[in-house]
C-alpha positions as CSV (number, residue, x, y, z in Angstrom):
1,X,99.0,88.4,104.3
2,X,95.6,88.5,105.9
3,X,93.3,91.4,107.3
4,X,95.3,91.9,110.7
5,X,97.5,94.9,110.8
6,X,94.1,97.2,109.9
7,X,94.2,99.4,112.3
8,X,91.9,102.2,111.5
9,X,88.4,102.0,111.3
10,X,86.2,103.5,109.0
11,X,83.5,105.9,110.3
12,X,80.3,104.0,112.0
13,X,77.1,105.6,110.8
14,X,74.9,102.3,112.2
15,X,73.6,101.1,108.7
16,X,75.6,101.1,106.2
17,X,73.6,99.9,103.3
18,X,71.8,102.5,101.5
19,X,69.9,100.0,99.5
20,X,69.4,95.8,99.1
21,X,72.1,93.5,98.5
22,X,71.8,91.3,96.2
23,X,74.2,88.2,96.5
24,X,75.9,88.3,92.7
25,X,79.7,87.0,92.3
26,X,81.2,88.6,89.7
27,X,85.1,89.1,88.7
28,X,86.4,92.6,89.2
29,X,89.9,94.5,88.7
30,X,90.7,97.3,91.2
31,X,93.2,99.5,91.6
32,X,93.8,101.3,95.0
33,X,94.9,104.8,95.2
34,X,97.0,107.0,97.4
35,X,96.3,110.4,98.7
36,X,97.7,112.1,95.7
37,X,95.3,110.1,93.5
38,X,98.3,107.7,92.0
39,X,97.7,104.1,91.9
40,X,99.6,102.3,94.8
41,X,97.9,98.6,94.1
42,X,96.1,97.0,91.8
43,X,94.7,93.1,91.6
44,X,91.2,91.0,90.5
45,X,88.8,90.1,93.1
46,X,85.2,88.7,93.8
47,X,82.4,90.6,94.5
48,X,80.0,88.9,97.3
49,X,77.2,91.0,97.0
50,X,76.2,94.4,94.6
51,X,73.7,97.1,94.9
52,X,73.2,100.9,93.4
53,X,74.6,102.4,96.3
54,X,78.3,99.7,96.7
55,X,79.5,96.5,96.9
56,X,81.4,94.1,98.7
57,X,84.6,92.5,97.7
58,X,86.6,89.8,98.4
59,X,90.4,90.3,98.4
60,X,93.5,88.5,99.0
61,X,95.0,91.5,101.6
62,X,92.5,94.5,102.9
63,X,92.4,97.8,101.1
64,X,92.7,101.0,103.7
65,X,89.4,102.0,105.4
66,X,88.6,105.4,103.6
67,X,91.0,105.0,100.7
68,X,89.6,105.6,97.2
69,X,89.4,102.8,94.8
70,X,88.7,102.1,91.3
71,X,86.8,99.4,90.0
72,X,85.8,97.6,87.1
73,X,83.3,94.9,87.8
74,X,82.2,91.8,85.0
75,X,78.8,90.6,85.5
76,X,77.6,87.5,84.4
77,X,75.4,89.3,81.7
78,X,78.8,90.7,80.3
79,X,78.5,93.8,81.1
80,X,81.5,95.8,82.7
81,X,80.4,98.6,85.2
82,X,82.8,100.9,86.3
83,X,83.1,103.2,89.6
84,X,84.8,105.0,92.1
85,X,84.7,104.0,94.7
86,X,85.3,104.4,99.0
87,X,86.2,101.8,101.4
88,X,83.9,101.8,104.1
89,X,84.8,98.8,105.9
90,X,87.2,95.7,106.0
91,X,86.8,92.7,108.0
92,X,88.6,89.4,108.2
93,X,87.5,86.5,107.3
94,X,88.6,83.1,109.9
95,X,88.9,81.2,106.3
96,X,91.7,83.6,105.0
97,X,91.3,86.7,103.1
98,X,88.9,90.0,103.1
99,X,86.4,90.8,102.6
100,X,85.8,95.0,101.5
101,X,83.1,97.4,101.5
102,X,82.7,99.3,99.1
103,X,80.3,102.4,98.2
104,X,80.1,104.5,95.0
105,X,81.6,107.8,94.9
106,X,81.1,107.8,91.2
107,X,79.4,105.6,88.3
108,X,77.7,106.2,85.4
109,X,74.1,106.6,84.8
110,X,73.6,104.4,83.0
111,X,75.6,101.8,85.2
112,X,73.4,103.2,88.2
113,X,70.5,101.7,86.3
114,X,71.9,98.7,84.9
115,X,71.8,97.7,88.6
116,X,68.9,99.5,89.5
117,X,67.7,97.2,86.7
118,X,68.5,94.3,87.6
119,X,68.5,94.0,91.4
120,X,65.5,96.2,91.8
121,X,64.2,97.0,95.3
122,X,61.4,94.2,96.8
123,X,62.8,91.5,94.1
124,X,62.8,88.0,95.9
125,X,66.5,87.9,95.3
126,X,66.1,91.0,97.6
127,X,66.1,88.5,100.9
128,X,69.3,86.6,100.0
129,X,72.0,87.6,102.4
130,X,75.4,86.2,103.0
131,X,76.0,84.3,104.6
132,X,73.4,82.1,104.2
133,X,71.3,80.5,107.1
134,X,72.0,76.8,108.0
135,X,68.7,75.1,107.7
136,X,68.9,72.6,109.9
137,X,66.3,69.3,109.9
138,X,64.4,67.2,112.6
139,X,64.8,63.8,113.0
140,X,61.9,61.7,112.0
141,X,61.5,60.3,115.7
142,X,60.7,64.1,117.4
């Protein structure tokens, strides 16, 4: 099951980034919750990129645009940040799957700087984005 059959949209505010993403893949469990706070699903993803302010996941089938979900993220440094979070936005991708955005309701202080840490504003990793830009070459003869 892809991303078609999302409906609803979450709210556009123009920008939604309230800080630089930083490309970082890293493993994550999350478990989405109803409106009465129970857990209705729960599965491992891949995060595309990271920030202080969210993330964005990749998932199998999208999560609900507003719904609240939990998170438990495994960087490559071992280190296991966890946060609530919202679901801003969910888009399709054309080669299967989701991908999620995602930003912090809640998270530790000390989480908050862990990434603060190590994706700090004005970093050269600051001017990665995904995707990334097809270089492309010219021939010898032009």
């Amino acid at each position: 099951m892809g991303c078609r059959g999302t409906k609803k949209k979450a709210k556009s505010t123009g920008e939604r980034r309230s800080g630089p993403r930083y490309d970082s893949v890293n493993l994550l469990y999350y478990e989405d919750f109803d409106e009465t706070g129970e857990g209705k699903r729960q599965g491992i993803a891949s995060t595309e990129n990271i920030s202080t302010g969210g993330l964005l996941m990749r998932t199998v089938t999208p999560l609900a645009p507003d719904s609240k979900v939990s998170v438990e993220v495994f960087t490559k440094l071992q280190r296991k940040i966890r946060a609530i979070c919202e679901v801003t936005h969910v888009k399709e991708l054309p080669e299967g799957g989701c991908v999620n955005g995602l930003r912090f309701l809640a998270i530790s202080r000390d989480d908050r700087e862990y990434l603060a840490e190590r994706f700090p504003p004005g970093s050269p990793e600051c001017d990665k984005k995904s995707p990334k830009k097809r270089v492309t070459r010219r021939s010898r003869g032009s």
